[in-house]
N, C-alpha and C positions, 0 to 999 in steps of 0.2 A: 504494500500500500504506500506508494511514494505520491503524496501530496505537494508536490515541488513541481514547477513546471520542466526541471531539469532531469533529464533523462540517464537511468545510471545503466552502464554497460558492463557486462560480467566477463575480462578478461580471463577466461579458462575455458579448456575444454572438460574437465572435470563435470562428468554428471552429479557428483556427491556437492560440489560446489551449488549448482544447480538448485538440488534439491533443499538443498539449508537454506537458501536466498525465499526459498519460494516458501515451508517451514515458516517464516516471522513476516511473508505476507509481503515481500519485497517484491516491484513488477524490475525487471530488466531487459536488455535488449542482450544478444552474442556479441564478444567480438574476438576475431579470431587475430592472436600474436605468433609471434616466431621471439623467442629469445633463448639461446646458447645458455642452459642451465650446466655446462662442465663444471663445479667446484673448482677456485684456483688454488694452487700447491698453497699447505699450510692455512690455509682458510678455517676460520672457526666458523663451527655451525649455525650461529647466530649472525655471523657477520654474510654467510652465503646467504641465509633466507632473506634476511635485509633485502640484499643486493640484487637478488632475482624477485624478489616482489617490486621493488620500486622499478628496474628495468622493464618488467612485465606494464606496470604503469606508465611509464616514459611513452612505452612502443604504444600502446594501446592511446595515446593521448594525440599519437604520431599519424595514427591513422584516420582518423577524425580532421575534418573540416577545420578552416580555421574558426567559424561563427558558431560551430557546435559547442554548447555549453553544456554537456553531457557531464557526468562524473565517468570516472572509470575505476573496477574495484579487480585488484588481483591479487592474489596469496600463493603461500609457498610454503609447502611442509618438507619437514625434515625427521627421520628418524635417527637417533644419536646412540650408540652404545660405544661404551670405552674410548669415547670422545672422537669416533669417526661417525661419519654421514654413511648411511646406510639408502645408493638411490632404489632406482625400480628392479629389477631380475630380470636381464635378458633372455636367461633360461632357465630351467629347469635346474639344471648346477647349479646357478647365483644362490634362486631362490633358496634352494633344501640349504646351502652355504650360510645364506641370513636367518633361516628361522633356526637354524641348529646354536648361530651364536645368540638367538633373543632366546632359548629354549630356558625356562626354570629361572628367569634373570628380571631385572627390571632394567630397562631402557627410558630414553626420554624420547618424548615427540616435538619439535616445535615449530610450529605454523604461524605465518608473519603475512598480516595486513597488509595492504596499500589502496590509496584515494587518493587518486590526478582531480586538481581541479581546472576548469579550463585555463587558466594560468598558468598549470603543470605544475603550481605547487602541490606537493606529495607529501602526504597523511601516512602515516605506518604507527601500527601498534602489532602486540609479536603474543603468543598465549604458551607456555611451554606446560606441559603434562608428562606423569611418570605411569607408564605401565609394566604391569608383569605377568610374565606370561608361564604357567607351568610348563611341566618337563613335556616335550615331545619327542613323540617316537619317530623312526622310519618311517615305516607305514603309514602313519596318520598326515604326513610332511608330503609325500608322495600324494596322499589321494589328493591334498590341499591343493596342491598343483594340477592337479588332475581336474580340479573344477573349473580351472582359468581366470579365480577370483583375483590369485597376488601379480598377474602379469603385468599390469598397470600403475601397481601400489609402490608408494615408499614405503623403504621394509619388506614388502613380502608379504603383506597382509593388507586385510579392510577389517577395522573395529565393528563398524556396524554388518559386514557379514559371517561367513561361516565363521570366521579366527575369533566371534565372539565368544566359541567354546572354548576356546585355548584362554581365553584372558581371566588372571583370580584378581586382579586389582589395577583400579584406576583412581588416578591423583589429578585434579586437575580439569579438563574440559575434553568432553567427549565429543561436542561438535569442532574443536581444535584439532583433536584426533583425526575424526575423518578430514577435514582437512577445510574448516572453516571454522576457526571460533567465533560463533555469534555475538556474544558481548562485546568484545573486541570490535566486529564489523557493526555493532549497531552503534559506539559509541561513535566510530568514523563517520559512519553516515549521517546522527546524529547534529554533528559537529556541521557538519556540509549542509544541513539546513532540511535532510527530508525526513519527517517524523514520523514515527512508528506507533505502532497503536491507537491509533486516532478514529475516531466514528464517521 
């Protein structure tokens, strides 16, 4: 429900992004970016998510008109254990590789905001969360893959699907997890002028 004549555009292609927008009643429009997410050497987790959500911003602002006074909103998750980024699984190695080192562990998640406004000035706020995941087996790592859910995921997994049976504890924000913390996005939004909850 965006009460602003300002139209906000949902840099991602992310369905789970999608569906959290749509969740708190938020109308948006697609728009589709290209930005080079490689980690650069020595890069801290925090300072990558940053970097690729405001980049993600930048571009998404880039493509836009110049009289379009649209927002533009993009985010950027990270899964962290023993203080490396863990990205998507290109195969089936990567994957059963990442869930065997999150297996019986707690890892962190953190997903990082951004809001271009037609100015290009850039809004970021970041939500970090602690999960843990009991022991897994072979077998059960295998079929995981086998469903096609972790091929897309940071980590190797979706909180909100099947890996919700692997998970004994969560710290923190579960809509950050899958990969938009709402609070976080509604205070950006907020800020930019289009209210939420309103009759």
């Amino acid at each position: 429900m965006n009460n602003s004549n300002r139209l906000l555009y949902l840099a991602s292609r992310s369905p789970r992004r999608q569906q959290l927008l749509q969740q708190i009643g938020v109308s948006f429009v697609l728009l589709d970016v290209e930005v080079d997410e490689t980690p650069a050497p020595q890069e801290t987790a925090a300072v990558y998510v940053e970097r690729i959500a405001v980049a993600k911003a930048h571009a998404g602002r880039a493509v836009l008109t110049a009289d379009d006074s649209g927002l533009v909103l993009t985010a950027d998750t990270a899964v962290i254990i023993d203080d490396q980024i863990l990205g998507k699984p290109r195969d089936q190695a990567a994957c059963m590789q990442m869930l065997a080192r999150l297996s019986g562990r707690t890892h962190q998640v953190l997903t990082g905001v951004a809001l271009a406004t037609a100015s290009d000035t850039i809004w970021y706020q970041a939500s970090l969360s602690q999960v843990t995941l009991r022991e897994l087996d072979t077998h059960e790592m295998q079929a995981y893959w086998a469903s096609g859910e972790p091929l897309d995921k940071a980590g190797g997994y979706a909180i909100q699907g099947l890996a919700a049976l692997f998970i004994t504890a969560l710290q923190g924000s579960y809509s950050g997890v899958m990969g938009l913390p709402l609070y976080e996005t509604a205070q950006l939004l907020q800020r930019a002028g289009l209210r939420l909850l309103t009759a």
